[in-house]
C-alpha angles and dihedrals in degrees: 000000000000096000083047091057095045098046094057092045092052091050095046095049111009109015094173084072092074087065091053088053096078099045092054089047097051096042090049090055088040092055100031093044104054086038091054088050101034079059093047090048090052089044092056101041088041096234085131128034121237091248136105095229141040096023140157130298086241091051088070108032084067091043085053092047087048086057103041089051086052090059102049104037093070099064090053085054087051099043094048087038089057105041082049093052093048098041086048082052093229136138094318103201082184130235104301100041088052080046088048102052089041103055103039084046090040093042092046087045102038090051091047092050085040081066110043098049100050093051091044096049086052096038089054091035094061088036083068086249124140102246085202097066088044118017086070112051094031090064086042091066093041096036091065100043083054100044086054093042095049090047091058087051095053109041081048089062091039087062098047086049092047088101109070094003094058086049093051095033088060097049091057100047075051092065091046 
């Protein structure tokens, strides 16, 4: 029913985010998905310790990768976003407004599944569970639900914004 919503939304207002939603959807399992089973590995093999706190160096090394990739898969969404809807010829927002509404969605939804999938790898593993089998799947489900959740958010808060960030927004593609 969300997706729904927002579909139709994004094909009412702003109909070049629909070709953004992929490409979030896509980065966020990416992402949350090597990093869930990068934790259940570690679990298993004991390079990192079933605990929120005081862990390992490898614990957050991974946590750091997670976060970096965050950071930089967003500007590939909006690149590609961007190049589609102008070659489609459809309603273009520009760059940084597909950057805008990539990062901030990718970046809500990205710290939620962090998360998630850290405390449930750790809840199943001392459980005696195999993270592998549920850790995965389990943020897949979720991951999606989020990353459509976070981009109605934040297209919701792109559009309250369109005013002087538009503006702004505009003058800025105009220097690149």
């Amino acid at each position: 029913m969300l997706t729904g919503t927002f579909l139709e939304f994004g094909i009412t207002y702003l109909p070049g985010l629909l070709i953004l939603v992929p490409a979030i959807l896509q980065m966020r399992g990416m992402i949350s998905g090597s990093f869930s089973s990068r934790i259940s590995t570690a679990l298993h093999i004991g390079t990192i310790e079933p605990q929120l706190r005081n862990n390992t160096k490898t614990f957050y090394q991974n946590i750091y990768a997670i976060l970096i990739l965050s950071i930089f898969t967003p500007i590939l969404a909006a690149a590609i976003s961007s190049l589609v809807s102008e070659l489609l010829n459809v309603n273009n927002i520009g760059f940084l407004a597909y950057l805008f509404i990539a990062f901030i969605a990718g970046l809500i939804s990205g710290l939620i599944q962090l998360f998630i999938s850290i405390l449930s790898g750790i809840i199943v593993f001392n459980r005696g569970l195999d993270p592998d089998i549920i850790v995965f799947p389990l943020l897949s489900v979720i991951g999606d639900i989020l990353s459509v959740f976070s981009l109605i958010v934040t297209t919701d808060l792109f559009i309250s914004l369109q005013g002087p960030a538009y503006i702004l927004l505009g003058w800025l593609e105009g220097l690149l």
